[in-house]
C-alpha atoms as one frame of an Amber mdcrd trajectory, in Angstrom:
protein
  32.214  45.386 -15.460  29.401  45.483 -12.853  30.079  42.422 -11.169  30.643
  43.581  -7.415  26.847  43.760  -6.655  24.140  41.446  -7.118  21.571  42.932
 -10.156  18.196  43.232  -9.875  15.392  44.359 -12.164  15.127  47.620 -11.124
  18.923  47.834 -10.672  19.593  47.543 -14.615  16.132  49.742 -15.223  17.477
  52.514 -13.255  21.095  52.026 -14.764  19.430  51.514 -18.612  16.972  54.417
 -18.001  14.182  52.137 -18.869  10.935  50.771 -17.066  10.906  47.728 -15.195
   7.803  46.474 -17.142  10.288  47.156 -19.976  13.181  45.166 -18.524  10.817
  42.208 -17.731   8.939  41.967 -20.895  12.424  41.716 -22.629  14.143  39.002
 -19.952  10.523  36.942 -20.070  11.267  36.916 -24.342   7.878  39.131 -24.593
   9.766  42.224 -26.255   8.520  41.410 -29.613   5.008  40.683 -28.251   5.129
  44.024 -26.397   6.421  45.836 -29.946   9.423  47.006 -27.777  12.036  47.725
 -30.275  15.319  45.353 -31.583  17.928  48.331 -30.039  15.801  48.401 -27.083
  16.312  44.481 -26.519  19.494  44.481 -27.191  20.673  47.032 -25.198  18.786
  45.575 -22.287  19.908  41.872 -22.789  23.806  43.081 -23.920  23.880  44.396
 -20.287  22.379  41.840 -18.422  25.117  39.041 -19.881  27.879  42.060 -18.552
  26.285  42.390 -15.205  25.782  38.358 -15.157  22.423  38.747 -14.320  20.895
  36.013 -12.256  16.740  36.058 -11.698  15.151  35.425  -8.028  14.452  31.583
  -8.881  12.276  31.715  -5.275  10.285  34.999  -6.976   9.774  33.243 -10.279
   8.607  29.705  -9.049   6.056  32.156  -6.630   4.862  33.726  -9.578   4.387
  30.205 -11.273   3.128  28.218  -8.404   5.902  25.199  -8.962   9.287  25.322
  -8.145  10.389  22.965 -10.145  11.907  20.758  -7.053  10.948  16.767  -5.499
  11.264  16.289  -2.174  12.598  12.725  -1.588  12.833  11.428   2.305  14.484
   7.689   2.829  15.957   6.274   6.543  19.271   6.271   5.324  20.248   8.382
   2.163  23.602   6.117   2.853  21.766   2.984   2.696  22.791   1.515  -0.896
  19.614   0.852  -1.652  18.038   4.514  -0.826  21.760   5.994  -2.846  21.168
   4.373  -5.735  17.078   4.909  -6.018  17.867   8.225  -5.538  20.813   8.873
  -8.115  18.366   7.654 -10.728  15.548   9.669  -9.767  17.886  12.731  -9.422
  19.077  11.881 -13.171  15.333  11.540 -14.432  14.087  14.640 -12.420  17.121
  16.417 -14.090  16.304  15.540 -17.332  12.651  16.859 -17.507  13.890  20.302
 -15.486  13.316  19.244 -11.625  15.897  19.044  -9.064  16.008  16.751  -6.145
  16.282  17.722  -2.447  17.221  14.841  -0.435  16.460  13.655   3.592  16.775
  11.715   5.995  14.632  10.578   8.811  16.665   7.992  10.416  13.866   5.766
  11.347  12.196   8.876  13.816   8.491   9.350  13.459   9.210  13.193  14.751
  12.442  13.792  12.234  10.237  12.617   9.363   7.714  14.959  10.594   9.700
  17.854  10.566  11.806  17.164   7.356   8.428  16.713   5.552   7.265  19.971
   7.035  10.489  21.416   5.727   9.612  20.057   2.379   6.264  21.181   2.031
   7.529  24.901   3.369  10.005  25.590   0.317   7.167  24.123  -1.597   8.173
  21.183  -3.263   6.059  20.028  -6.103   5.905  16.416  -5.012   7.343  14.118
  -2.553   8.893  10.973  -2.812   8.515   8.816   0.916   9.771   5.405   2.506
   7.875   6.803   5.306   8.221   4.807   9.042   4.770   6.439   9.731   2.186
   6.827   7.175  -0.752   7.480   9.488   1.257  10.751  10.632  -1.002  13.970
  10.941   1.410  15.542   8.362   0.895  12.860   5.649  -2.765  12.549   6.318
  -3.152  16.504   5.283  -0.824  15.910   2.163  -3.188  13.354   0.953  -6.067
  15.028   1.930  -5.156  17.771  -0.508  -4.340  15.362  -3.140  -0.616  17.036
  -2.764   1.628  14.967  -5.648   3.003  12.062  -3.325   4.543   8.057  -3.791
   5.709   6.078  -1.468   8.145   3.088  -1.577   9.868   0.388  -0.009   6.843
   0.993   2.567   3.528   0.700   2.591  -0.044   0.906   5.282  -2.466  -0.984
   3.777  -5.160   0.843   6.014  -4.073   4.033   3.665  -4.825   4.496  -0.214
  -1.853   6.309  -1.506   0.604   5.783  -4.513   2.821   2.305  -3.695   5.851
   1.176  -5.386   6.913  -1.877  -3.782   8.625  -5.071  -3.836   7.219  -8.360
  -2.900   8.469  -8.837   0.520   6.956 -11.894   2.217   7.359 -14.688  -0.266
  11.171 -13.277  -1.072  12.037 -13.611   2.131  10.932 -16.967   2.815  12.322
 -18.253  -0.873  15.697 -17.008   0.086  15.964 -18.396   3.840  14.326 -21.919
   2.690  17.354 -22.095  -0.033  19.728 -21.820   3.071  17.993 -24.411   4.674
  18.109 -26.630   1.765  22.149 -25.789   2.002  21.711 -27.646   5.128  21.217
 -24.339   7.262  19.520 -25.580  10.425  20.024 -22.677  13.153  18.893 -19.540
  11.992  18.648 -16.163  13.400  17.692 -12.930  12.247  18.424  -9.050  12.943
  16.649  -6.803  12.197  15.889  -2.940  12.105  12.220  -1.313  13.000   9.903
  -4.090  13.249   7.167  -2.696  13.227   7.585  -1.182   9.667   5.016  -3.081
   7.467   8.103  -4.016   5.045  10.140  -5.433   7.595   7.132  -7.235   9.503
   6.845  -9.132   5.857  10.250 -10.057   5.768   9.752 -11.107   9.157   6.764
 -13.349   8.115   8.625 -14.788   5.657  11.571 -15.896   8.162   8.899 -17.481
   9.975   7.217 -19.042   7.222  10.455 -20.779   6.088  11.427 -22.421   9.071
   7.778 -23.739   9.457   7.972 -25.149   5.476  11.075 -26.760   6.308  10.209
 -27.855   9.862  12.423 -25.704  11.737  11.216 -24.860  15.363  10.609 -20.970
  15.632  12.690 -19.341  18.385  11.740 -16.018  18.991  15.244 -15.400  20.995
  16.995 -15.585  17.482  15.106 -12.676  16.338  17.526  -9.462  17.201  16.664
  -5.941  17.216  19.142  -3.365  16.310  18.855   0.767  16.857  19.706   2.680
  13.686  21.220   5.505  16.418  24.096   3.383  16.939  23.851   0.595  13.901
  27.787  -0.175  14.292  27.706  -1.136  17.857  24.128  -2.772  17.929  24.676
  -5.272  15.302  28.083  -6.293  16.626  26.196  -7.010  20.119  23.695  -8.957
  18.207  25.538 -10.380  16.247  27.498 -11.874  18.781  24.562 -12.805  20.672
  23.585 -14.878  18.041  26.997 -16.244  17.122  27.442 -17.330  20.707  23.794
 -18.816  20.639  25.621 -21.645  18.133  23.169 -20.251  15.233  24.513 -21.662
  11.407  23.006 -18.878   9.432  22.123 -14.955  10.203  19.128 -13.418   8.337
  19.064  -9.565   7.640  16.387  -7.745   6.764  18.431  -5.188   4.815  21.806
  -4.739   3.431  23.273  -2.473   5.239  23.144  -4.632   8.547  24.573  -7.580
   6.381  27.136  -5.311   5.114  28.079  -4.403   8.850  27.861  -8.054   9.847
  30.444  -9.146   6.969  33.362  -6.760   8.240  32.933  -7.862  11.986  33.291
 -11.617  10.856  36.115 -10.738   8.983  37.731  -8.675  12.042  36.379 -10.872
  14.980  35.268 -14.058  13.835  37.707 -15.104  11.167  37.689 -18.772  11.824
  34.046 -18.729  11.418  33.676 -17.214   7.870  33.144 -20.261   6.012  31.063
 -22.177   8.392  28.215 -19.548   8.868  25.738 -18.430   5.665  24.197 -14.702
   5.587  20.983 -14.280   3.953  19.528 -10.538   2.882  16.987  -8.681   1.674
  18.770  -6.353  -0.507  21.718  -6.960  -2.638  25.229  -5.055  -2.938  28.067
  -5.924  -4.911  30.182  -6.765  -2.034  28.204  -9.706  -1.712  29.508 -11.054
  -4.784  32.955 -11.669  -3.337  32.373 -11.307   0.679  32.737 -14.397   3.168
  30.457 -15.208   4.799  28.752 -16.389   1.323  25.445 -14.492   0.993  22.037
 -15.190  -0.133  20.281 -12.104  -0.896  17.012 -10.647  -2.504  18.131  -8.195
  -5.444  15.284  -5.564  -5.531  14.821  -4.185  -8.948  15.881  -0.598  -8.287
  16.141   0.964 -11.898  12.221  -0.231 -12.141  11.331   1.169  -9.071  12.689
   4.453  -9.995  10.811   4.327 -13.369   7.893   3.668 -12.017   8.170   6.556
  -9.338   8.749   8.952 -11.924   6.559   7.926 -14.416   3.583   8.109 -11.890
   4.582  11.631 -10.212   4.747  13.042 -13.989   1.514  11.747 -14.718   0.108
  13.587 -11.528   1.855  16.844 -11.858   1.016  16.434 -16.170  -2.567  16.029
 -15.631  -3.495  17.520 -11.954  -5.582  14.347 -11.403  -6.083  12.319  -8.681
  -3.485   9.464  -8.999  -3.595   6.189  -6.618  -1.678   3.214  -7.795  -0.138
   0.188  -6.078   2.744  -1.688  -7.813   4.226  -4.702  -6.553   7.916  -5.483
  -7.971   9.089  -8.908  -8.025  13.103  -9.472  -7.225  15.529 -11.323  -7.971
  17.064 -14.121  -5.380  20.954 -14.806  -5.637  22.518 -17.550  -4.992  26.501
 -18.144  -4.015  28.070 -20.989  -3.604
C-alpha cells in the first residue's frame, strides 16, 4: 500500500509508466472519449483507489472558475437567530454541491471588511451578508461587478442590492403596544448598534407605540449595549433601567433578552413576575422563562428559502439579480 505520501498526477504517471494527459483523461471519465483502452483505465483507476487518491480541489475549482463554496458573514454566528439561518442554508447549499464558510464580524465595520476580503480571496461563489455597513468600499466593488450577493436582516435603502427582510417597524410597535394594553406603563429599551437600519426600525416602532398609546417618550430609557462585552453591558443597563422603576424592558434582539432573563433570575428574583420583556426575535426559552416574554418570531426557514432560491437563480443564469423581499412575522403572546 502507498499510503505514506500524498499522490499526485504525475506521481501515479511516473509509477504507472503512463502520460499525465493519460492519467487525467481517465480520472476526468474522458478515457473512452480519448479511445484509451478498458486495461489502460483500469489499471490507472485500480491504483488510484490503493493509493487513496485525493485531487487538488483548489486546482480543480481554478480550472473551473467556481469553487463550489458561499461565503456567509452574520454579527454573531452564536446569535440563535444567525445559528439557525445558517444551519438551513448550510443543509440547502449541501444538497445542490456547495459548502458553507461561516463569519463573524461582531458588529466592526473594519472586521467585516477584512472577513469579506477573506471571502472574496479563496473565491467564494457568492456571499450571503447581514452587513453593519453596506456603503463599505468593499461591498460597493462586489456590486459593481455584479459579484453573486444577498443581504438580510439588514438593509440601506440608498443601495439596490438583493434584500431578504422582515418587517421591522410595524412588528415592533404591535408587540410593545400589546404590553401596554397588559397594563405596561414604564417602558425601556436596550439595544445593540443603533444606527443599523434594522434596529433604527425597531427603534421607531418603540417610539411609535408609546405615542399610539399615549405614553411620554423618554429618551433616558433607551440603553445602549457594546457587543465587546454583551454580558456585562446589559447587566449595567439593565439595572439602570430596573432601578429607573421601568415595568417592562424592550430588546431589540434575542440574545440581549436571553441575557436579561438569567440576570433576573440570579439578581432580581423577587421581580420576575412583576416586570414583562418584549423582543424582536423569538427562542424557545421564551416559552417557559420568567419574566413572561412578548416577542416577534421572524420566519427563519422562509428567509433561508428565499436566500437560496435567489443566489441559485444568479449563479444558474449569470444575470443581473436585484430583489427586495419583505417577510412578515409572527407576534407571541404569553400570559
Amino acid at each position: 500500500m502507498h499510503t505514506l505520501k500524498k499522490k499526485s498526477i504525475k506521481d501515479i504517471a511516473q509509477d504507472l509508466g503512463l502520460s499525465k494527459t493519460t492519467v487525467s483523461f481517465v480520472l476526468n471519465n474522458k478515457g473512452d472519449e480519448k479511445n484509451i483502452s478498458k486495461k489502460t483505465q483500469e489499471k490507472i483507476l485500480d491504483y488510484v483507489r490503493e493509493v487513496n487518491y485525493q485531487p487538488n480541489q483548489i486546482a480543480k475549482s481554478l480550472k473551473k472558475g467556481k469553487t463550489n463554496t458561499i461565503g456567509y458573514l452574520v454579527p454573531d454566528i452564536s446569535n440563535p437567530f444567525f445559528a439557525k439561518i445558517g444551519r438551513l442554508l448550510e443543509d440547502r447549499f449541501w444538497e445542490k454541491g456547495y459548502h458553507l464558510l461561516i463569519g463573524s464580524t461582531d458588529e466592526n465595520k473594519d472586521k467585516e471588511t477584512q472577513v469579506l476580503d477573506m471571502f472574496v480571496n479563496r473565491q467564494v461563489d457568492a456571499l450571503i451578508v447581514a452587513s453593519c455597513f453596506i456603503q463599505s468600499d468593499t461591498i460597493k466593488a462586489l456590486l459593481s461587478r455584479d459579484f453573486p450577493l444577498v443581504f438580510f436582516d439588514r438593509e440601506d435603502p440608498d443601495v439596490i442590492a438583493n434584500y431578504i427582510l422582515v418587517e421591522n417597524k410595524i412588528s415592533m410597535k404591535n408587540a410593545v403596544e400589546k404590553a401596554i394594553d397588559a397594563n405596561s406603563k414604564k417602558l425601556g429599551l436596550i439595544t445593540l448598534t443603533p444606527d443599523v437600519y434594522s434596529i433604527k426600525n425597531r427603534i421607531e416602532g418603540y417610539k411609535m407605540a408609546l405615542e399610539n398609546r399615549n405614553i411620554d417618550f423618554n429618551d433616558k430609557l433607551i440603553r445602549i449595549v457594546d457587543n465587546n462585552d454583551l454580558k456585562k453591558e446589559t447587566e449595567r443597563e439593565l439595572k439602570t433601567l430596573i432601578e429607573s422603576g421601568v415595568d417592562t424592558v424592550v430588546f431589540t434582539n434575542n440574545q440581549i433578552a436571553v441575557i436579561a432573563i438569567w440576570l433576573m433570575n440570579t439578581y432580581y428574583k423577587d421581580k420576575v413576575n412583576d416586570i414583562k420583556f418584549v423582543s424582536f426575535d423569538n427562542v424557545d426559552l421564551f416559552d417557559y422563562s420568567l419574566p413572561k416574554v412578548i416577542s416577534v418570531a421572524q420566519p427563519i426557514e422562509e428567509i433561508a428559502t428565499h436566500t437560496t432560491d435567489i443566489i441559485e437563480e444568479i449563479l444558474s443564469s449569470e444575470k443581473r439579480i436585484t430583489r427586495r423581499i419583505e417577510l412578515t412575522p409572527e407576534l407571541i403572546e404569553r400570559n
